[in-house]
C-alpha positions as CSV (number, residue, x, y, z in Angstrom):
1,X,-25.3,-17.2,-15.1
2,X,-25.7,-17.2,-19.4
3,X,-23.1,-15.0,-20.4
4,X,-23.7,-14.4,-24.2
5,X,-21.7,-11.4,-25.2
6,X,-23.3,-9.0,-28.6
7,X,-19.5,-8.5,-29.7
8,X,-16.3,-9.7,-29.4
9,X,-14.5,-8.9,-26.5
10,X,-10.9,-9.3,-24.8
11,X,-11.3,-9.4,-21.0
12,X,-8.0,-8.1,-19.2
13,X,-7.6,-9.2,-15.7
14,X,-4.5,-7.4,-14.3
15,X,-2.7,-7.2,-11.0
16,X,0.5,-7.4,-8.8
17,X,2.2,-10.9,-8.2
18,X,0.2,-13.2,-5.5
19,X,-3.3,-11.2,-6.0
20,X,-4.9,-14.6,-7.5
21,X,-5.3,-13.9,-11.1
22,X,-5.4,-17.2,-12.3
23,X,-7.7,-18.7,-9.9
24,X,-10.3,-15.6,-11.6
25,X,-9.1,-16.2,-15.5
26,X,-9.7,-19.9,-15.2
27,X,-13.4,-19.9,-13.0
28,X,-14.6,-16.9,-16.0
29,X,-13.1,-18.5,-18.2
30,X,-15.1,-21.8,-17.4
31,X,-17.9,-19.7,-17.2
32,X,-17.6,-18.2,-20.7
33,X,-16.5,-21.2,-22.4
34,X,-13.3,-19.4,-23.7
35,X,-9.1,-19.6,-23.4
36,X,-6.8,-18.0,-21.1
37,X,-3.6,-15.5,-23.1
38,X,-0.7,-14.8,-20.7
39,X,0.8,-11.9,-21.6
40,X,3.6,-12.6,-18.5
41,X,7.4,-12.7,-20.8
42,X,8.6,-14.7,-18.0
43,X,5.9,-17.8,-18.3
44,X,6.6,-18.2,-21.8
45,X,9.9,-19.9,-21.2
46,X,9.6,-24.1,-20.6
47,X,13.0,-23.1,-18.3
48,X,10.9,-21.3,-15.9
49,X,8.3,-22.7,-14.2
50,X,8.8,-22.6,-10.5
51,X,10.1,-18.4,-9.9
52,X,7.3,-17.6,-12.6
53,X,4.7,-18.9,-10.7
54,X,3.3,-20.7,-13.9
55,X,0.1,-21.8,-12.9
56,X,0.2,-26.0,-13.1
57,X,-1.8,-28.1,-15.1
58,X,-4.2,-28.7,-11.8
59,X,-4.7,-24.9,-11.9
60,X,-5.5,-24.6,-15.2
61,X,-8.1,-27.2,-14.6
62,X,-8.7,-27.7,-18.7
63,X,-8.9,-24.1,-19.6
64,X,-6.7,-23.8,-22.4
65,X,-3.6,-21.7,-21.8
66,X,-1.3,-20.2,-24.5
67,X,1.9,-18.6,-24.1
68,X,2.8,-20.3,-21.4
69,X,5.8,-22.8,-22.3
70,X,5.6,-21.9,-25.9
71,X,8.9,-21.0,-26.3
72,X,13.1,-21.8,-24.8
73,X,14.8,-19.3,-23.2
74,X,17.7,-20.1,-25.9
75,X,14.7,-18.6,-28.5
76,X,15.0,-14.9,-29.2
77,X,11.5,-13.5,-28.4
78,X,11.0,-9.8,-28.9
79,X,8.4,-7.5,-28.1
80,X,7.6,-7.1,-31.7
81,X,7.2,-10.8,-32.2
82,X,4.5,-11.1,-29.0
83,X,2.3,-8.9,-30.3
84,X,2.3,-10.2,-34.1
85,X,1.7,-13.5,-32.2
86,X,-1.0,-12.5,-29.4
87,X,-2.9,-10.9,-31.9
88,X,-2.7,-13.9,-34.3
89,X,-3.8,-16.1,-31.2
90,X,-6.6,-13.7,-30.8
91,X,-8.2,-13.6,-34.2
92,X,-8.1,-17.2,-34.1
93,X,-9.8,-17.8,-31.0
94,X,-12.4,-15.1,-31.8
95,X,-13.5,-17.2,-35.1
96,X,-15.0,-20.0,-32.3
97,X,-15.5,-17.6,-29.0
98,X,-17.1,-14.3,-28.2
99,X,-14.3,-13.3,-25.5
100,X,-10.9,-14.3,-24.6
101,X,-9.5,-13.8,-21.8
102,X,-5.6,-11.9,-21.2
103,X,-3.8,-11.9,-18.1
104,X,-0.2,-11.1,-16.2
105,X,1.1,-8.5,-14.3
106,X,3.6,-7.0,-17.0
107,X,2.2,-3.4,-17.7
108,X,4.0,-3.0,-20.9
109,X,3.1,-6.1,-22.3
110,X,-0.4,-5.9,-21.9
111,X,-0.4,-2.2,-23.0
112,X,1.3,-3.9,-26.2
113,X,-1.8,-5.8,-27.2
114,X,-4.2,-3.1,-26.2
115,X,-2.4,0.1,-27.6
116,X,0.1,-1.8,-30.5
117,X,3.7,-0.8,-30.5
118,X,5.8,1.2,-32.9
119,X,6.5,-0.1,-36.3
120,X,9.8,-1.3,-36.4
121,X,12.5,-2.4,-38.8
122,X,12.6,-5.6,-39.7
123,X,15.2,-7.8,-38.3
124,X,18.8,-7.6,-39.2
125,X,19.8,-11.4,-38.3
126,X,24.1,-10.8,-39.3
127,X,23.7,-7.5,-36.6
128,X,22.2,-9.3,-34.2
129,X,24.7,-12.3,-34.2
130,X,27.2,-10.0,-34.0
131,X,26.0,-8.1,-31.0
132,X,25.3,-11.4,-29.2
133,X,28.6,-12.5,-29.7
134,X,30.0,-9.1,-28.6
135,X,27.2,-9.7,-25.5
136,X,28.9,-12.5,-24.7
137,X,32.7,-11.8,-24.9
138,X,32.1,-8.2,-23.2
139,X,29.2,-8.0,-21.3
140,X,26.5,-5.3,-21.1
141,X,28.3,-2.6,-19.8
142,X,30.3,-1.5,-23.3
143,X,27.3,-2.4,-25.3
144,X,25.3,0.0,-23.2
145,X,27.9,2.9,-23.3
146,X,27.8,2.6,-27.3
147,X,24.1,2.6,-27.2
148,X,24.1,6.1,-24.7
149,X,26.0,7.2,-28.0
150,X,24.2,6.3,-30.5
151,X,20.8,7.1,-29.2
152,X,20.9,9.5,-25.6
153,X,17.1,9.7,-25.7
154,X,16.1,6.1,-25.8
155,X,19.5,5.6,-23.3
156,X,17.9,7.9,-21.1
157,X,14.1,5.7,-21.1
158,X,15.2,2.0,-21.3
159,X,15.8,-0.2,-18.6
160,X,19.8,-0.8,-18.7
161,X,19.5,-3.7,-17.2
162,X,17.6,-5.5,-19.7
163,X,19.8,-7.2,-22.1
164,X,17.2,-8.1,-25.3
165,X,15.9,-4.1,-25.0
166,X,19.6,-2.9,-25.2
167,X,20.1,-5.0,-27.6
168,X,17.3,-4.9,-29.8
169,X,18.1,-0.6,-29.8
170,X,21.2,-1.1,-31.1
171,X,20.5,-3.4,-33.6
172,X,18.0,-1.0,-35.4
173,X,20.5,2.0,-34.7
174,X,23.5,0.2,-36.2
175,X,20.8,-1.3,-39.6
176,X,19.6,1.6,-40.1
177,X,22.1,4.7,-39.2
178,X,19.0,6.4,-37.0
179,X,18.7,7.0,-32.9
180,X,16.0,3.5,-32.4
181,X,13.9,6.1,-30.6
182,X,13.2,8.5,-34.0
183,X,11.1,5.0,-34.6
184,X,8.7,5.2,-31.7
185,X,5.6,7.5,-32.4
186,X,3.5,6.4,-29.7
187,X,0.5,6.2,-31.7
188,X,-2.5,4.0,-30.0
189,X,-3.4,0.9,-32.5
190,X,-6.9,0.3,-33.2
191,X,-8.2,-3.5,-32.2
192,X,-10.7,-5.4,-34.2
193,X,-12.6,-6.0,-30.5
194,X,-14.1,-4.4,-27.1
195,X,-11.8,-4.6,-23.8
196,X,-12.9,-4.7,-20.5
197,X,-10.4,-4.1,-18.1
198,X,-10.4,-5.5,-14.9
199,X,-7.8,-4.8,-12.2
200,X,-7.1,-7.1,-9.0
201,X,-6.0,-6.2,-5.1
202,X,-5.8,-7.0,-1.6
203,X,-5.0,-5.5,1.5
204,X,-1.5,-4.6,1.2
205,X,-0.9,-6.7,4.5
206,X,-3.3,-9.6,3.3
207,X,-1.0,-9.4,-0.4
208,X,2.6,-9.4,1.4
209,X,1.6,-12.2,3.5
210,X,0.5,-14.0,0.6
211,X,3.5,-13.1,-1.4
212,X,5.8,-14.1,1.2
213,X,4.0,-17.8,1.8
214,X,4.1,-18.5,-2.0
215,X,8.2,-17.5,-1.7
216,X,7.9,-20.6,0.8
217,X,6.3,-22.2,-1.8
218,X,8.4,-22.0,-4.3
219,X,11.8,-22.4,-2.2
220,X,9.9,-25.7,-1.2
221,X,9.3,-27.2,-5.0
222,X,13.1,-26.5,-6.0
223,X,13.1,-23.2,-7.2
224,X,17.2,-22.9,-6.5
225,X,18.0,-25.7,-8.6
226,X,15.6,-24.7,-11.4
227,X,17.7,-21.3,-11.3
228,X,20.9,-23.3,-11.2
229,X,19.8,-25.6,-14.3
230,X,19.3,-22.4,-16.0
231,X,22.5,-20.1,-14.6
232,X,24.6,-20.3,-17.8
233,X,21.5,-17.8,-19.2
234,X,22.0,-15.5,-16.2
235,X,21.7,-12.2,-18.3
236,X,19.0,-13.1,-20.0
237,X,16.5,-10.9,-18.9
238,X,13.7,-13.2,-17.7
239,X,16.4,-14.5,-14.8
240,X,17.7,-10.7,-14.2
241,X,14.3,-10.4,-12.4
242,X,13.2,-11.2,-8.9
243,X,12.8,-14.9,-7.7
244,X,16.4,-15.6,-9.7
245,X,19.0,-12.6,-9.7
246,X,18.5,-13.1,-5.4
247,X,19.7,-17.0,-5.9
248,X,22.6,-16.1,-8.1
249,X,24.1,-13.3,-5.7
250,X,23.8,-16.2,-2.8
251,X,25.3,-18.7,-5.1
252,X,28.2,-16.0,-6.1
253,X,28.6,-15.9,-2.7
254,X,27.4,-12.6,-1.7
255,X,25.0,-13.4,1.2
256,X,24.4,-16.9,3.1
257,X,20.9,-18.6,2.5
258,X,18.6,-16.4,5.0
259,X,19.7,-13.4,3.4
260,X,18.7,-14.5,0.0
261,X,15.3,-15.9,1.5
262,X,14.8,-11.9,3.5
263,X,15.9,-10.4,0.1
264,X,13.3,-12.8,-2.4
265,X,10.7,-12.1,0.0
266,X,11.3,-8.3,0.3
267,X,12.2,-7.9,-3.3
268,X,8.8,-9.7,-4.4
269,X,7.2,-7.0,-2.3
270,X,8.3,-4.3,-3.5
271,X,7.6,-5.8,-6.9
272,X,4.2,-5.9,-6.0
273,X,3.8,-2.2,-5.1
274,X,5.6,-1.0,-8.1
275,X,2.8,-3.3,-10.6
276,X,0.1,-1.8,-8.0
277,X,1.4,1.9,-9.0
278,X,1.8,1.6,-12.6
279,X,-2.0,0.2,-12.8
280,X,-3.3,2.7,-10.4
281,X,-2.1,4.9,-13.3
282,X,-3.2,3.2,-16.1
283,X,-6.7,4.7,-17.2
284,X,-10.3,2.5,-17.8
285,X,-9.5,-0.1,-15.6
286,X,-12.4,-1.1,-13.4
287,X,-10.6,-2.2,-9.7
288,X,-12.0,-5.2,-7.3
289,X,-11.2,-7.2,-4.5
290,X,-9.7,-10.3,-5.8
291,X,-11.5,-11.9,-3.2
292,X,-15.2,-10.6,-4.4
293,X,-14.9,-13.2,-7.5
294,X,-19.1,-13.3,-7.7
295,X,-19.2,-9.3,-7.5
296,X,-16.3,-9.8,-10.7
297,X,-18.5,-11.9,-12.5
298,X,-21.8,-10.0,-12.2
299,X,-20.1,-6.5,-13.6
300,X,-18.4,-9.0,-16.3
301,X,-21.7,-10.4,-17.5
302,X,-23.4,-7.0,-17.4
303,X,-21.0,-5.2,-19.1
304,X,-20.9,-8.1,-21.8
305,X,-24.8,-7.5,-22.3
């Protein structure tokens, strides 16, 4: 198969957790001579490599991968700074390649690179210290009642329970003296290339059962004492997510062992179905069997035509 695209074109490959995404970026991506862009918030972190399911340097099998250990967890990462960066990585890869290839399972972030996000103000580095120290000495729960406050209407959309969103609202609200959600005008961006949008799936049975052998998996290479190693950052939100926040309420003593291993397994399901939903209502995204890799190849080289 020649591939030879007439335009420049990002390839999306989306799906739930387990559906074998990286085994189909890295075989097109061989095929197309191109890179792999994760666009998963928890694989950037060099912390996390075990309950991300980063894929390992045998997996990537010398397809270049960015975003994935580029940053600490002790680095704050926003949105905002993502999409400046993914679109940077983009325009440079698209001066020697006719497509690049972005992956994860994180709805919002890849609806960041292909719709934009809201201008925002710039960063207010003496508020933000001060909220993190305020983070620290009184937990989330103040900060989030002062935030319902100062903005109801974004209070009302944002997940509470994660800390750099809460955070990062009432950090513009206090700069400025304006609700953070008078900022978001939901306007699509335009791109300087062509998407294709791919979406992976499986059997629901066939997906739990792999889901629930790579929680083996992962139990197997260590993944308590990589939480452990990284406890102190419990709140941050890439560990208030499931594969971690299960270890910590075993380790605070909450369930024994076989609870926590029910609960990671169960939890990663239902994780699954909730990515599966949010795709389903996502619109131009073109659906396969991750399993029917050469029927995923054939539409990709006829659609790059």
């Amino acid at each position: 198969m020649n591939i030879q695209p007439k335009h420049k074109t990002l390839i999306i490959i989306v799906g739930p957790t387990a559906v074998g995404k990286t085994d189909l970026c890295v075989k097109l991506a061989k095929e197309l001579d191109t890179e792999v862009v994760s666009a998963d918030s928890r694989q950037f972190y060099r912390e996390l490599a075990i309950g991300t399911a980063k894929p390992t340097i045998e997996e990537m099998d010398g397809v270049p991968h960015h975003f994935v250990d580029s940053h600490s967890i002790h680095d704050y990462y926003s949105v905002g700074d993502f999409e400046r960066d993914c679109l940077k990585v983009l325009e440079e890869i698209f001066t020697r390649k006719d497509t690049a290839i972005l992956t994860g399972g994180s709805g919002m972030f890849i609806k960041m690179i292909t719709d934009g996000i809201d201008e925002m103000p710039e960063a207010d580095l003496q508020i933000r210290q001060q909220l993190a120290e305020r983070f620290e000495k009184e937990g989330l729960g103040l900060l989030k009642e002062e935030l319902r406050a100062l903005d109801p209407v974004y209070f009302e959309q944002v997940d509470d329970q994660n800390t750099q969103r809460v955070l990062r609202a009432l950090e513009v609200c206090m700069a400025t003296g304006k609700p953070f959600s008078s900022f978001r005008k939901n306007q699509k961006a335009e791109r300087p290339f062509k998407m294709l949008k791919i979406a992976l799936e499986r059997p629901r049975e066939e997906l739990y059962t792999r889901i629930d052998t790579r929680m083996d998996l992962m139990l197997g290479a260590g993944l308590e004492a990589e939480a452990k190693a990284v406890m102190d950052y419990r709140e941050h939100y890439a560990l208030k997510t499931v594969g971690y926040r299960e270890i910590y309420e075993h380790l605070d003593g909450n369930y024994d062992r076989e609870e926590m291993v029910r609960l990671l397994k169960r939890n990663s399901r239902r994780y699954a179905k909730r990515q599966m939903t949010w795709f389903k209502n996502q619109d131009e995204f073109h659906w396969f069997d991750a399993k029917n890799v050469a029927e995923i190849m054939d539409f990709v080289a006829n659609s790059l035509k």
